[in-house]
N, C-alpha and C positions, 0 to 999 in steps of 0.2 A: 638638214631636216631632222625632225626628229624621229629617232627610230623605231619600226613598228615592233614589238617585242613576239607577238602574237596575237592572237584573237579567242572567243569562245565564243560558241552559237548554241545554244539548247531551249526546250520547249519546257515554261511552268506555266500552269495552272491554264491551257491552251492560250498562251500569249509568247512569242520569242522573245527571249530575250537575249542580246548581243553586247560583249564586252572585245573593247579591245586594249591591249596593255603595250604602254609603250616606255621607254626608260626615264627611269625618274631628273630632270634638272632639279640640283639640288637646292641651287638660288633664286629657283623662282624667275618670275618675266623681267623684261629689262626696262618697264616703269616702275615698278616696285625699288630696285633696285636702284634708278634716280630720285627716285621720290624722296629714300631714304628710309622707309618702311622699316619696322622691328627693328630700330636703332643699327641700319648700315650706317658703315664708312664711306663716304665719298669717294670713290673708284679714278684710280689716277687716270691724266689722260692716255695713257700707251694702252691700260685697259678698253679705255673708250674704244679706243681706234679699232682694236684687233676684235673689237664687239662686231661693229657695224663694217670691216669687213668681212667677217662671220656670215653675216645677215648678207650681205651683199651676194657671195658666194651660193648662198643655198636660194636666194633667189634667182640668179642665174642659173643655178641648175634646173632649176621648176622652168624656167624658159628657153633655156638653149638645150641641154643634154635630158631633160627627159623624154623619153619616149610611151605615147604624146606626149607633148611639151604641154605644160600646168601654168595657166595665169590664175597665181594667189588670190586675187582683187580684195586681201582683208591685212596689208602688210601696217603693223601698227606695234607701238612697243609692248601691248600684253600678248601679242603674238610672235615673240621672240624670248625663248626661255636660254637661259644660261645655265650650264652645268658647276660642277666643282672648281672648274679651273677657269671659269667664266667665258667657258669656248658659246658661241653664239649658235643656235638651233632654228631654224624659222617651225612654224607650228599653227595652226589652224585651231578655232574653236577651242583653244585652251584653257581658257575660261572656267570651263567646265570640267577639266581634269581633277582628279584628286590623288594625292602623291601616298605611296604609302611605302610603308618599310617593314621587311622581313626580320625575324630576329637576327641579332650578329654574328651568327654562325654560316648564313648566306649571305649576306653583303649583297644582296640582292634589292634595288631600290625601284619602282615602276612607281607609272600613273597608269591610273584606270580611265574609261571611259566607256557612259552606258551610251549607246545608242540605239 
């Protein structure tokens, strides 16, 4: 899964506004990633595998070990974002995230998201 970093809830102009921040994948989903998108390399197959065990894993968890247990019903390749090391995250509505980066003195990488 991917991880929830935080959240912020506050009130402008009498309307809420809510963000939640979660850590950044730095490769993007894993159809971009086959696609081939902003000139990738074709990703060997061990990469493959250890992807979509990844994905395997974290939907297993959404079904067996969470408590309640969580049926995804949106399991598709923009719904699976890859970090640095191309470890596999499952992710909802990520579509919509937008990745940003703190300067490099915090090494600090999240996505936002308004809800």
């Amino acid at each position: 899964m991917v991880p929830l970093l935080g959240y912020c809830s506050e009130i402008q102009s009498r309307q809420l506004e809510r963000l939640l921040v979660f850590e950044c994948m730095s490769n993007g989903n894993l159809r971009d990633c086959l696609d081939l998108k902003q000139g990738r390399k074709p990703m060997d197959w061990q990469t493959r595998v250890s992807i979509a065990l990844g994905a395997a894993r974290g939907v297993e968890y959404l079904h067996e070990a969470a408590a309640p247990r969580i049926l995804h019903r949106d399991i598709k390749s923009t719904n699976i974002l890859l970090d640095d090391k191309f470890r596999a995250k499952v992710g909802d509505s990520v579509s919509d995230l937008k990745c940003l980066s703190l300067n490099a003195a915090t090494h600090a990488d999240f996505f936002w998201l308004r809800v």
